[in-house]
C-alpha positions in Angstrom: -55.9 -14.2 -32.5 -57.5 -15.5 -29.3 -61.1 -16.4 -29.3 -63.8 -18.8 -28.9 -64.3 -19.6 -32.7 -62.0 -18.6 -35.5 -63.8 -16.9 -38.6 -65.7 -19.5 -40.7 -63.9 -18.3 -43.9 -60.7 -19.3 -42.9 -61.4 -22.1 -41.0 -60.6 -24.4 -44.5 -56.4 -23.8 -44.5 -56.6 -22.6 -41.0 -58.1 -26.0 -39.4 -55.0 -27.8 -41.2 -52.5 -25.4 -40.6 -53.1 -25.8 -36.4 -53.0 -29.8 -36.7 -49.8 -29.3 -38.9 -48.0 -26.9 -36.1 -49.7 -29.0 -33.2 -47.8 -32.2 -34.7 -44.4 -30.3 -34.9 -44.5 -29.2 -31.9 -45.6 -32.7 -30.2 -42.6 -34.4 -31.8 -40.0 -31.8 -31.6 -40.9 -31.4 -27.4 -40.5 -35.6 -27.3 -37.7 -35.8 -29.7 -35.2 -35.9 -27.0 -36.6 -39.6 -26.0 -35.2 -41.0 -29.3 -32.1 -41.9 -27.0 -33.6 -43.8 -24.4 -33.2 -47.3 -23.6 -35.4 -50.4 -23.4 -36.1 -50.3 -19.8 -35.6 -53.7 -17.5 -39.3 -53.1 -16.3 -41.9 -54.5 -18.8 -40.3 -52.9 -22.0 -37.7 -55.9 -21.0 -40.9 -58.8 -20.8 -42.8 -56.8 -23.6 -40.9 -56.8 -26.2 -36.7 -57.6 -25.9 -37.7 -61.3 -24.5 -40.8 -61.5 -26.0 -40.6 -64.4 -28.5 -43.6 -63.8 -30.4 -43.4 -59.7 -30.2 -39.5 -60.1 -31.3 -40.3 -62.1 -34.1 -42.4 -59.6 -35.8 -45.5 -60.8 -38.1 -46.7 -64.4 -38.4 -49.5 -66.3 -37.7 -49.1 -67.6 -34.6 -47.9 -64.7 -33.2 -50.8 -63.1 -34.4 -52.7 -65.9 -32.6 -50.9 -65.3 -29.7 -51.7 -61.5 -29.9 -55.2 -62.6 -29.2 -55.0 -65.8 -26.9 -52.1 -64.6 -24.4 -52.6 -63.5 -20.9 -49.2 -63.2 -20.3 -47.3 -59.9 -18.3 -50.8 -59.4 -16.4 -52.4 -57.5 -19.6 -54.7 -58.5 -22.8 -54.4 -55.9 -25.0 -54.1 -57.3 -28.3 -54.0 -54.6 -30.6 -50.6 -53.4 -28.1 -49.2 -56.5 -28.9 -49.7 -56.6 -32.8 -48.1 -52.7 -32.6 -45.1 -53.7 -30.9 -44.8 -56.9 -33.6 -45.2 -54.3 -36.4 -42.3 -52.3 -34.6 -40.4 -55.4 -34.5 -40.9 -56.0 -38.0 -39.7 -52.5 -39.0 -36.6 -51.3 -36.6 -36.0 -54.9 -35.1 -34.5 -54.4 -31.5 -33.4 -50.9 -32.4 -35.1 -48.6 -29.7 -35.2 -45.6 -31.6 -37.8 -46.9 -33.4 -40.2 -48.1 -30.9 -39.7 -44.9 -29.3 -40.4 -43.2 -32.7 -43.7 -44.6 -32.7 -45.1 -43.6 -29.7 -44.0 -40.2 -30.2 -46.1 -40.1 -33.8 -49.0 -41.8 -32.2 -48.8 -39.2 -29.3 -49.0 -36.7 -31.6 -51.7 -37.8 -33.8 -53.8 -38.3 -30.4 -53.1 -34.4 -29.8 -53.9 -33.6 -33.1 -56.6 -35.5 -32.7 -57.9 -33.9 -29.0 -57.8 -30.8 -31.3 -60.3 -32.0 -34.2 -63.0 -34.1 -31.8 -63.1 -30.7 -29.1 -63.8 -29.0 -32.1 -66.5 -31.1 -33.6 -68.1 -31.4 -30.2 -67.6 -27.3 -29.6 -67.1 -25.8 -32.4 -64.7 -23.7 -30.6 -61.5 -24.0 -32.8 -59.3 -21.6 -30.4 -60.4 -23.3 -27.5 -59.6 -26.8 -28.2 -56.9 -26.2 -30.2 -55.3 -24.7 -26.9 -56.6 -27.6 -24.9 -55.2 -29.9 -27.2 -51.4 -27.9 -27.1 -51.6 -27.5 -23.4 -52.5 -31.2 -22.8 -50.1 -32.7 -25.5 -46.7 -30.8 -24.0 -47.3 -31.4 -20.3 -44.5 -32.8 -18.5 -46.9 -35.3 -17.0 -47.6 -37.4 -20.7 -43.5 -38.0 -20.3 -44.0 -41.3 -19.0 -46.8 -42.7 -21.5 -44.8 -41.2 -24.2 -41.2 -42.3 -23.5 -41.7 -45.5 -21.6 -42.2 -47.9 -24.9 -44.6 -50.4 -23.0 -46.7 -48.3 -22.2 -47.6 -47.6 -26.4 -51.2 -49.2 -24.5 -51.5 -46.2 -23.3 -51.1 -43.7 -26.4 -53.0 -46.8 -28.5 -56.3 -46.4 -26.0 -56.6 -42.8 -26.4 -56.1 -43.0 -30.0 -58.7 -45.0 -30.5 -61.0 -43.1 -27.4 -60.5 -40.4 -29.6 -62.1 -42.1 -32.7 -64.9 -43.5 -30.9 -65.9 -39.9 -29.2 -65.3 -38.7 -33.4 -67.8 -41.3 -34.5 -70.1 -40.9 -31.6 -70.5 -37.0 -32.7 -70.9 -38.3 -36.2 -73.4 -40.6 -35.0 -75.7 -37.6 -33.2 -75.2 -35.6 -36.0 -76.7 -38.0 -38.1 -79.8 -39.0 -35.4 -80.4 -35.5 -35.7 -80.5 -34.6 -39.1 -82.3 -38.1 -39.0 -79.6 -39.3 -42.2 -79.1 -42.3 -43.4 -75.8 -43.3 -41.8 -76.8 -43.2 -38.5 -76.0 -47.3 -38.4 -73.0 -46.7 -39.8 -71.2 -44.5 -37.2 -73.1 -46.6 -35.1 -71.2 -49.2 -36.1 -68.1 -47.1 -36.2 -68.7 -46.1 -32.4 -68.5 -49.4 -31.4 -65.5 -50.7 -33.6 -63.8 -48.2 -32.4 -64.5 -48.8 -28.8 -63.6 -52.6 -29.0 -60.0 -51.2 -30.5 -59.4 -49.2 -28.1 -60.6 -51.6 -25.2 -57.9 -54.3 -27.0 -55.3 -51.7 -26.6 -56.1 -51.3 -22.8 -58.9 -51.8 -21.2 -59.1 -47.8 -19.9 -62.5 -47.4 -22.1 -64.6 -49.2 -19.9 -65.7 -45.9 -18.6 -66.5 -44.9 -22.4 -70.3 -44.7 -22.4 -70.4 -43.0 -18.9 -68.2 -40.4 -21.0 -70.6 -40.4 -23.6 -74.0 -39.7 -21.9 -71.6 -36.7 -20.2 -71.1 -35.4 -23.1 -74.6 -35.7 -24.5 -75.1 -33.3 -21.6 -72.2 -30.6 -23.0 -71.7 -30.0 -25.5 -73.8 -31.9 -27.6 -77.0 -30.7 -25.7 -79.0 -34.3 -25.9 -80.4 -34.1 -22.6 -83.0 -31.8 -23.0 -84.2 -32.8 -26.2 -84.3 -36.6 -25.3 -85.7 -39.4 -22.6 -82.7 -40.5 -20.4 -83.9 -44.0 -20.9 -83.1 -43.5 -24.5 -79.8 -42.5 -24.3 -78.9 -44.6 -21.8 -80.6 -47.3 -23.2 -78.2 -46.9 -26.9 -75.2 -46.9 -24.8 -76.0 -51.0 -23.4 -74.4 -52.7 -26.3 -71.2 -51.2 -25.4 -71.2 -53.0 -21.7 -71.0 -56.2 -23.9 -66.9 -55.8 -25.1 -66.5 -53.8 -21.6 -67.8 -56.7 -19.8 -66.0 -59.7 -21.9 -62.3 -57.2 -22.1 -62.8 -56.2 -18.4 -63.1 -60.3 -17.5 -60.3 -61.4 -19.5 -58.0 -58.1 -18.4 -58.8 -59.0 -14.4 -57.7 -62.5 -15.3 -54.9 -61.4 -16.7 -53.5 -59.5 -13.8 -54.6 -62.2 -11.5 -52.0 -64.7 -13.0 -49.5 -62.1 -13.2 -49.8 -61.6 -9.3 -50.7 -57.6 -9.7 -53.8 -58.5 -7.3 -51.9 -60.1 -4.6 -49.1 -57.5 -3.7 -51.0 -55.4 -1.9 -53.5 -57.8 -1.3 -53.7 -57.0 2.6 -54.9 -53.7 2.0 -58.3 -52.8 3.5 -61.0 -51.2 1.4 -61.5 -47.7 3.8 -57.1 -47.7 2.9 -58.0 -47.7 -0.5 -60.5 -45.7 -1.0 -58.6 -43.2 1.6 -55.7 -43.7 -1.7 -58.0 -42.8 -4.1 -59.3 -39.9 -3.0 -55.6 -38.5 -2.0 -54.1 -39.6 -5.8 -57.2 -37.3 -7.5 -55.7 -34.5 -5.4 -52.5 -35.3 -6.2 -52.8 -35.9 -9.9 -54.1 -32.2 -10.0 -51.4 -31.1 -7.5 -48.9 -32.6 -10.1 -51.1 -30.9 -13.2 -50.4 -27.5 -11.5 -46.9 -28.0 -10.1 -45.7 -30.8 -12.7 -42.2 -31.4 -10.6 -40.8 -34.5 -8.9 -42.5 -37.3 -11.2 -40.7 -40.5 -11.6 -41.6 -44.2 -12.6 -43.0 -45.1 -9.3 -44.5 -43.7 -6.5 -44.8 -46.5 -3.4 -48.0 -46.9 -1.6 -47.9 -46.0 2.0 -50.5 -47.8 3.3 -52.3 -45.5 5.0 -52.2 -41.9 4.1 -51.9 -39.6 7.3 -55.3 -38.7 8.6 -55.4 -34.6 7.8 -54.4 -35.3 4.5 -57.0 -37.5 3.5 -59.6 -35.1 4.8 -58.2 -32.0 3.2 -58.5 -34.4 -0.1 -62.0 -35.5 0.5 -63.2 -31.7 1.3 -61.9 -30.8 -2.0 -63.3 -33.9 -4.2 -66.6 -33.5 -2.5 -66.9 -29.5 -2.9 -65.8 -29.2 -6.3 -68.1 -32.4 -7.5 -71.0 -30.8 -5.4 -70.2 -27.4 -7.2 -69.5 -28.7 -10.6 -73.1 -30.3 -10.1 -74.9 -27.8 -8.6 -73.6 -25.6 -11.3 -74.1 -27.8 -14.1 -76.8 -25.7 -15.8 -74.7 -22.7 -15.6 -70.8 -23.7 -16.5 -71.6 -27.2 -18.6 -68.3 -27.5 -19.2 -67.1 -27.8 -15.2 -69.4 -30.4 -14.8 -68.4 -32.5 -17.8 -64.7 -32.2 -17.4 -64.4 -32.9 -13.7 -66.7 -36.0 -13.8 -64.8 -36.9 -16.8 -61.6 -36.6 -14.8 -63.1 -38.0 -12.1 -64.5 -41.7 -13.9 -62.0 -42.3 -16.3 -59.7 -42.7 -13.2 -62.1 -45.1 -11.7 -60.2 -47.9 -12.9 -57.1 -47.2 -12.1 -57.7 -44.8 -8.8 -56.6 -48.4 -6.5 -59.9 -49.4 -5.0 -59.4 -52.8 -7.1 -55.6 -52.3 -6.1 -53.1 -53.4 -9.2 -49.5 -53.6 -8.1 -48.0 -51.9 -5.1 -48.2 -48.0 -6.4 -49.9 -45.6 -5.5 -50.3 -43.8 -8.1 -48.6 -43.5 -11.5 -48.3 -40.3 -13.8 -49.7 -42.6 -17.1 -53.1 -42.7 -15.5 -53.7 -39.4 -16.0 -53.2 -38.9 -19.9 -56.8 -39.9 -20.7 -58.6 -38.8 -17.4 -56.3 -34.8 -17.6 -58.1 -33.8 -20.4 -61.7 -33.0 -18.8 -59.9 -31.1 -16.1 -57.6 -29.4 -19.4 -61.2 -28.6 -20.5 -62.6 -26.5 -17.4 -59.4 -24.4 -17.2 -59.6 -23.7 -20.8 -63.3 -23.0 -20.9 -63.3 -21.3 -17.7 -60.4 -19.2 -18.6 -62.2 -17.8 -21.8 -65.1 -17.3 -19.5 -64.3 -15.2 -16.6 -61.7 -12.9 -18.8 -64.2 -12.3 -21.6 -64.9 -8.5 -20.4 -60.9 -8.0 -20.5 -60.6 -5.3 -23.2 -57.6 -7.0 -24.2 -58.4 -10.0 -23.5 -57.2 -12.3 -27.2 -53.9 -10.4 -26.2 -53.3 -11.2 -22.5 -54.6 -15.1 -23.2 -52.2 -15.6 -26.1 -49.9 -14.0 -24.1 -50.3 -16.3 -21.2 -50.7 -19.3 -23.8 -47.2 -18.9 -25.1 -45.9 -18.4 -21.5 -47.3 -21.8 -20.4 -46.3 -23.1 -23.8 -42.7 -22.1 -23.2 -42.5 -23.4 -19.8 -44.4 -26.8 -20.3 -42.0 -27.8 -23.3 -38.7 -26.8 -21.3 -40.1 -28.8 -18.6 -41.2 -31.6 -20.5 -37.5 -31.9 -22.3 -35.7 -31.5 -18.8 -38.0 -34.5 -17.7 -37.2 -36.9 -21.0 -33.3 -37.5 -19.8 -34.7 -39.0 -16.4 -36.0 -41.8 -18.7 -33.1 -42.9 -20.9 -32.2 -46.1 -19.1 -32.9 -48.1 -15.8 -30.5 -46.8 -13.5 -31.1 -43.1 -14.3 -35.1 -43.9 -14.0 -34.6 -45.7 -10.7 -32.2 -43.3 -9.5 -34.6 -40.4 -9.9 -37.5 -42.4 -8.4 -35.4 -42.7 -5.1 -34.4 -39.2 -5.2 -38.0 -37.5 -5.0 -39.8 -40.3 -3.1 -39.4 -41.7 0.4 -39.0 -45.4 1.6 -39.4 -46.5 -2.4 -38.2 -50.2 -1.5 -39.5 -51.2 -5.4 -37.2 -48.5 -6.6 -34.1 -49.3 -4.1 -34.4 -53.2 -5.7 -34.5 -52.8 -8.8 -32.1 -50.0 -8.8 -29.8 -52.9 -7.2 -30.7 -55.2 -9.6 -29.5 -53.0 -12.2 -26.1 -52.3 -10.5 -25.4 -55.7 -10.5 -25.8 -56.8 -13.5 -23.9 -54.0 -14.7 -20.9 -55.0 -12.4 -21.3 -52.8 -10.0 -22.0 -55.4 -6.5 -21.1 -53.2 -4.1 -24.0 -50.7 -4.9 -26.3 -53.2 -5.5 -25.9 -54.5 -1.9 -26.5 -51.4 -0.5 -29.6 -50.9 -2.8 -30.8 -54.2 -2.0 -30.7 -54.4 2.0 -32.0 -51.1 2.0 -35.0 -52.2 -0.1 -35.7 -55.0 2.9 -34.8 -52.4 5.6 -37.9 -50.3 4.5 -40.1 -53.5 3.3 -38.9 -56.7 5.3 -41.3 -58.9 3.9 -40.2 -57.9 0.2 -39.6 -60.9 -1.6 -38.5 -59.8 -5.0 -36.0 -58.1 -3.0 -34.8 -61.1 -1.0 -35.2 -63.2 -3.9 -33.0 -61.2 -6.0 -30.6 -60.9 -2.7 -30.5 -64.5 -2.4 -29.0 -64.8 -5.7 -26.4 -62.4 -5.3 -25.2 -63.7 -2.3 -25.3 -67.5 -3.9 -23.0 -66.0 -7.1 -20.6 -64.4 -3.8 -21.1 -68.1 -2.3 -22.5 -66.6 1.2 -24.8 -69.7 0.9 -26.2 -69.7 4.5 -27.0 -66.3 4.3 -28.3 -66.6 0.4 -30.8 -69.8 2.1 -31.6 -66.9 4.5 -33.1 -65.0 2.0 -34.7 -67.1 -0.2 -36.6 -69.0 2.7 -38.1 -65.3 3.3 -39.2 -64.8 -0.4 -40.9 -68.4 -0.1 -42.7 -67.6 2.9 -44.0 -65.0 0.7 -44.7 -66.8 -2.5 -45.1 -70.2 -1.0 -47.2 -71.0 -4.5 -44.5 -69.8 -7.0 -42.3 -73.3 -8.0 -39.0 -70.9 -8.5 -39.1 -70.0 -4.8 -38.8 -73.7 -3.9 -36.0 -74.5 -6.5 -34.2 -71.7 -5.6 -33.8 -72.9 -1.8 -33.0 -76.7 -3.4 -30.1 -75.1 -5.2 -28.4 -72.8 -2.3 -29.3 -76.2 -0.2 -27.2 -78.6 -2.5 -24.1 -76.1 -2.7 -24.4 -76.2 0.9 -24.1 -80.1 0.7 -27.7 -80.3 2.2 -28.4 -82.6 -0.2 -31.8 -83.9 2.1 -33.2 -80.6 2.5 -32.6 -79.9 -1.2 -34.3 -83.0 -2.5 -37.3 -81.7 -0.1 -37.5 -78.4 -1.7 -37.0 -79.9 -5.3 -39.9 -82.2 -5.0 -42.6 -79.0 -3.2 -40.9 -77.3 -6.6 -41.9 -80.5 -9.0 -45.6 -80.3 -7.4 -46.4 -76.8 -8.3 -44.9 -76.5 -11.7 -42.8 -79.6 -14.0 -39.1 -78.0 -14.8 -36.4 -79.6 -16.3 -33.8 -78.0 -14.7 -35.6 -79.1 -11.0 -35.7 -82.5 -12.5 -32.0 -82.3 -13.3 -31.6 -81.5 -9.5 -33.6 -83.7 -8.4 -32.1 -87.0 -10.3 -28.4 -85.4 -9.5 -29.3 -85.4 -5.7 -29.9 -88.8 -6.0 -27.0 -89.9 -7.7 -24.9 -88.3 -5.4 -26.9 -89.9 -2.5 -26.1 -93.4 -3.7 -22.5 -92.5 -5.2 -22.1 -91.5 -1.8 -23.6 -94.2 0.2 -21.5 -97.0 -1.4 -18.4 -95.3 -1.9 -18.4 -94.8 2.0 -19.5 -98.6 2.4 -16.4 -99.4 0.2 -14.0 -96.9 1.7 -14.3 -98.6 5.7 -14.6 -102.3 4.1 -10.8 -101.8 2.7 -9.9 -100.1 5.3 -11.7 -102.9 7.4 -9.0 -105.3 5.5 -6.0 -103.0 6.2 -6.7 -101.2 9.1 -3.1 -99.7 9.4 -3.1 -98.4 5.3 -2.0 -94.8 5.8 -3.8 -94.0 2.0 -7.1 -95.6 3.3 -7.1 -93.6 6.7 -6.7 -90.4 4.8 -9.0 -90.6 1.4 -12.4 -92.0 4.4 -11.6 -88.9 6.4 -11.6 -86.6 3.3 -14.6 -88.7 2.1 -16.4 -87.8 5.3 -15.1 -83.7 5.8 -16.2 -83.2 2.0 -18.8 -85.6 1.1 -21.5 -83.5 -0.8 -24.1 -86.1 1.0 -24.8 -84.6 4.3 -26.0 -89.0 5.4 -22.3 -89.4 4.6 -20.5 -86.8 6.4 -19.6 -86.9 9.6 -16.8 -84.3 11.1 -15.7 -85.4 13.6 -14.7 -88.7 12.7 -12.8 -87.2 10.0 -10.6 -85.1 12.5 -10.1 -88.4 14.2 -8.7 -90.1 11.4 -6.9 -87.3 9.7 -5.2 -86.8 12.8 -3.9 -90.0 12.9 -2.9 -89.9 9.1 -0.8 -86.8 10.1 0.5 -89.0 13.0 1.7 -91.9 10.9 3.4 -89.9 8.1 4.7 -86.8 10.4 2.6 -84.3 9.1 2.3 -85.2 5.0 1.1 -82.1 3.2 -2.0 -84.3 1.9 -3.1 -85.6 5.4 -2.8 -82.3 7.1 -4.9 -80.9 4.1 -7.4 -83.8 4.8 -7.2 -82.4 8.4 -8.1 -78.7 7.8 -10.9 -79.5 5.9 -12.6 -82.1 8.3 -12.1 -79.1 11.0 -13.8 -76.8 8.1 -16.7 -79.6 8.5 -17.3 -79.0 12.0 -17.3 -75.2 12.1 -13.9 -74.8 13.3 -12.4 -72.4 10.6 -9.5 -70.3 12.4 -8.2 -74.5 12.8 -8.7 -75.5 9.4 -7.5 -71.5 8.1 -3.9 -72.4 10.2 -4.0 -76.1 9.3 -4.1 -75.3 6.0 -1.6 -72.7 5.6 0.9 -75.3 7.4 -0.5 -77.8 4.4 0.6 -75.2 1.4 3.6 -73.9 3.5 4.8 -78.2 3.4 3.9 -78.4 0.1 6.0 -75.3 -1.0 9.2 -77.0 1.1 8.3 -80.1 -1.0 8.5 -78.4 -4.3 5.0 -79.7 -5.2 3.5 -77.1 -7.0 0.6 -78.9 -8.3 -1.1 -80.1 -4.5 0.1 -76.3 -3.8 -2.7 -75.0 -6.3 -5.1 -77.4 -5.2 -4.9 -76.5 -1.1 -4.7 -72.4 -1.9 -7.5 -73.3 -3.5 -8.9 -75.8 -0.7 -7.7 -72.8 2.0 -10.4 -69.9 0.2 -13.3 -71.7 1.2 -12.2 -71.6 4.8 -11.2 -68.1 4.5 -15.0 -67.7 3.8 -16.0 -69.7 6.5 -17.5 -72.7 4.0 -16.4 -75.9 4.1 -15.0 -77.5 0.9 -17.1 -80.3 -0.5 -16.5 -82.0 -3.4 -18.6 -82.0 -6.6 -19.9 -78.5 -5.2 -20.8 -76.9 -8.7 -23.9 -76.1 -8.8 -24.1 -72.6 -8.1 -25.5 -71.5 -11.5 -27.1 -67.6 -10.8 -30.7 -68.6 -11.2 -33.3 -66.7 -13.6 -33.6 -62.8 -12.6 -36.8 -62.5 -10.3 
């Protein structure tokens, strides 16, 4: 059964019959991922509040396909197959899931058909092709639904290696259609580099491959195949511009910003280790893996020893085993652009990058395999053997990974499970408890996220909000002044502090922060702030001028007394309130009517004013306890209710109702 090439004869119904068993196996091992969720991160922004994606097929959302920069990627053709999702299932995640399952297949399939054009070795690459489509590390392009750029970019990789074999074929045999898979090459290329801009490493791959197995090298100039590989830098170039701006707006190059060069190039050469570590020993994977930093110093020497003696071997040896030095410098540049020296986000690595770079090294082991066991008498016996071992164990663990994926908390759960100090995963892991009602989770999720990250600001944004929706307003300010320090250019930082601000009646500080909001970015709701600040400031201003000029007139007017020393305990104007003046004249309002349950009221919450809550907590239980004796159930309600905002240490000012949760970070 196993062998390099399978009999010409029956390579007619055979080559068939493995794409047809290769595609049933594909989908049955990612079946499982039908029942997954759209996730909070990017499938969320993607797709779910994507107006133009959600909407399905139109013109201007076809427009927008191609113009839009927004969630840090252009990828065009990714948007226009999540619209045609749209169109088809709606919201329904089966179906988006559906989708990348079938185009994961067909790029297996398809890893099968181009190995075998380029080889001719139908065994071979149709066990590359198995091995490389069940691994437990293509879970997360597979069942993650945003990342359908990445199944999209191989697919059409694929196509343009296809028609670049098509294309030599033709040169060769000096045919007429040599312009036309030319042509083909290129279109093909541009698709794929509008799925995701991965291919910009395409015509490195190419000239590799004119080494092995296409032979080109020594029967043509290196200037001449070099020199039909130029046109391709043109898409490259234009994709790779408009892709770096892309992730530049979205604030992917700033996160890690601080990072030196030698820390990121120490990264890269530890994630190419690791990435084969996890090939071998596929266990432990998860969403997202945290970047330390700086990677202890004996690891990042063992990992350069074994980059630089395996690419000095695989060169040294490249007349001898081809096929090791095409597959490791395949695996080694495709993950040039995302290895982190141009450092995208705050991971370190991330199991997706592997699913086009995995298949040179899938390659070698194959090759290499079939090589050094080829004096084995029984060797087609032993390697199928061995094949349906592998086979067997890479589908089980494939399916046991798929569940870790089936909504947010599970995926962030696991993430914090087999990583260490993973602040992104403890946030949004919080973030997800609250909004499924679960707050006392969430706070442990989110402090422990700023324990191991103090500068976080998602994190304290997120906090901030929490804590504003508990109304723990000085400690919500407390937070969001630490996510502005750290986005002092993002408007919502600003507004967020004006908001906590005017619930706090700070009504001077929150006009400040409205107006450095209004200067970065124009938002109505800011505006609505803003004018309402205002309005209370002059509301307040002549309501206290009015309140002392009657009282002016009847000094001795018991009503008076009381309703300027409420105005100034719970005036939302911090110009208008003043504490201890209210404790003066509340005091004497209790003095002239022997303790009414109003004045005394008026009393607790001027102490509330000045900080004095175990004064205004008592003073306020003798208010409701006066009340209750009076039979007046209605002022009752109203100081319980007055008495919970000194039982939370806030003082009680009036008009304090804006303390809408603000957008999710």
């Amino acid at each position: 059964m196993y062998s390099a090439n399978a009999p010409a004869g029956k390579n007619r119904l055979l080559i068939p019959l493995l794409s047809v068993v290769l595609l049933v196996v594909v989908v049955w091992t990612f079946l499982p991922s039908l029942d997954g969720q759209f996730l909070f991160m990017d499938d969320q922004p993607y797709v779910v509040e994507n107006a133009h994606v959600k909407d399905g097929f139109t013109r201007a959302n076809a427009v927008a396909a191609f113009t839009s920069l927004g969630n840090s990627n252009w990828h065009p053709v990714t948007w226009l197959s999540h619209m045609l999702d749209c169109q088809i299932y709606g919201l329904n995640p089966k179906g988006h899931h559906l989708t990348n399952i079938l185009i994961h297949a067909c790029n297996v399939m398809l890893v099968f058909l181009v190995l075998r054009k380029l080889t001719g070795a139908t065994w071979l690459s149709w066990t590359t092709a198995v091995l490389f489509g069940i691994h437990p590390l293509r879970v997360q392009s597979v069942t993650w639904i945003c990342e359908r750029k990445d199944v999209l970019s191989l697919f059409f990789w694929l196509l343009t290696i296809w028609a670049y074999a098509c294309y030599v074929e033709a040169t060769t045999a000096k045919a007429k259609k040599t312009k036309y898979f030319y042509g083909l090459t290129f279109l093909f290329l541009v698709l794929g580099l509008m799925s995701k801009t991965m291919l910009v490493t395409m015509p490195f791959v190419l000239l590799l491959l004119d080494y092995w197995p296409l032979n080109r090298w020594q029967k043509e100039s290196t200037w001449r195949l070099v020199k039909e590989k130029l046109p391709f830098f043109i898409p490259i170039i234009l994709t790779s511009i408009l892709s770096y701006k892309a992730q530049q707006l979205g604030g992917m190059t700033e996160e890690m910003g601080n990072l030196t060069f030698l820390y990121r190039v120490e990264n890269a050469v530890v994630a190419y280790t690791l990435y084969l570590g996890k090939l071998f020993w596929p266990v432990d994977l998860c969403m997202f893996y945290p970047h330390p930093g700086k990677w202890p110093t004996l690891a990042v020497i063992g990992a350069t020893l074994l980059v630089l003696t395996v690419s000095a071997l695989a060169f040294l040896l490249r007349k001898r085993i081809p096929y090791l030095f095409v597959g490791w410098f395949w695996y080694m540049g495709t993950l040039v652009p995302v290895i982190g020296l141009i450092q995208l986000g705050s991971q370190s690595m991330a199991d997706r990058y592997t699913y086009i770079p995995i298949i040179g090294i899938m390659m070698v082991l194959v090759w290499g395999t079939y090589e050094l066991t080829l004096r084995w008498k029984q060797q087609a016996v032993i390697l199928s053997t061995a094949l349906a071992v592998l086979t067997t164990a890479c589908i089980a663990r494939t399916q046991a990974e798929i569940p870790y994926w089936k909504d947010d908390v599970t995926v962030w759960r696991r993430a914090i499970a087999v990583t260490k100090n993973n602040y992104v995963a403890e946030y949004v892991l919080g973030l997800m408890l609250w909004e499924s009602s679960q707050p006392g989770d969430a706070l442990d999720h989110l402090y422990t996220s700023i324990r191991i990250k103090p500068d976080y600001a998602p994190a304290h944004k997120y906090l901030g909000n929490v804590l504003l929706e508990l109304r723990h307003f000085p400690d919500a300010l407390e937070h969001y002044k630490i996510a502005l320090a750290a986005t002092p250019k993002e408007a919502s930082a600003w507004r967020d502090c004006s908001v906590v601000c005017f619930d706090m009646g700070r009504l001077n500080e929150a006009l400040g922060y409205c107006h450095k909001s209004l200067e970065i970015e124009t938002n109505a709701e800011v505006q609505n702030l803003t004018n309402l600040i205002v309005h209370h400031q002059a509301l307040a201003k002549q309501q206290n001028a009015e309140l002392r000029a009657a009282l002016k007139k009847e000094p001795g007017r018991v009503e008076l007394i009381n309703n300027l020393a409420w105005f100034l305990a719970t005036s939302l104007s911090d110009d208008e309130r003043n504490g201890n003046e209210a404790i003066q004249l509340a005091t004497r309002a209790c003095e002239l009517t022997q303790n009414h349950p109003a004045c005394v009221n008026t009393l607790a919450a001027a102490y509330a004013e000045t900080g004095q809550f175990d004064k205004a907590i008592a003073t306020s239980d003798l208010a409701c306890s006066l009340a209750e004796k009076a039979g007046d159930e209605q002022s009752l309600k109203g100081y319980q209710a007055t008495r919970e905002y000194f039982r939370r240490h806030e003082p009680c000012y009036e008009m304090s109702t804006y303390n809408k949760l603000p957008d999710k970070p």
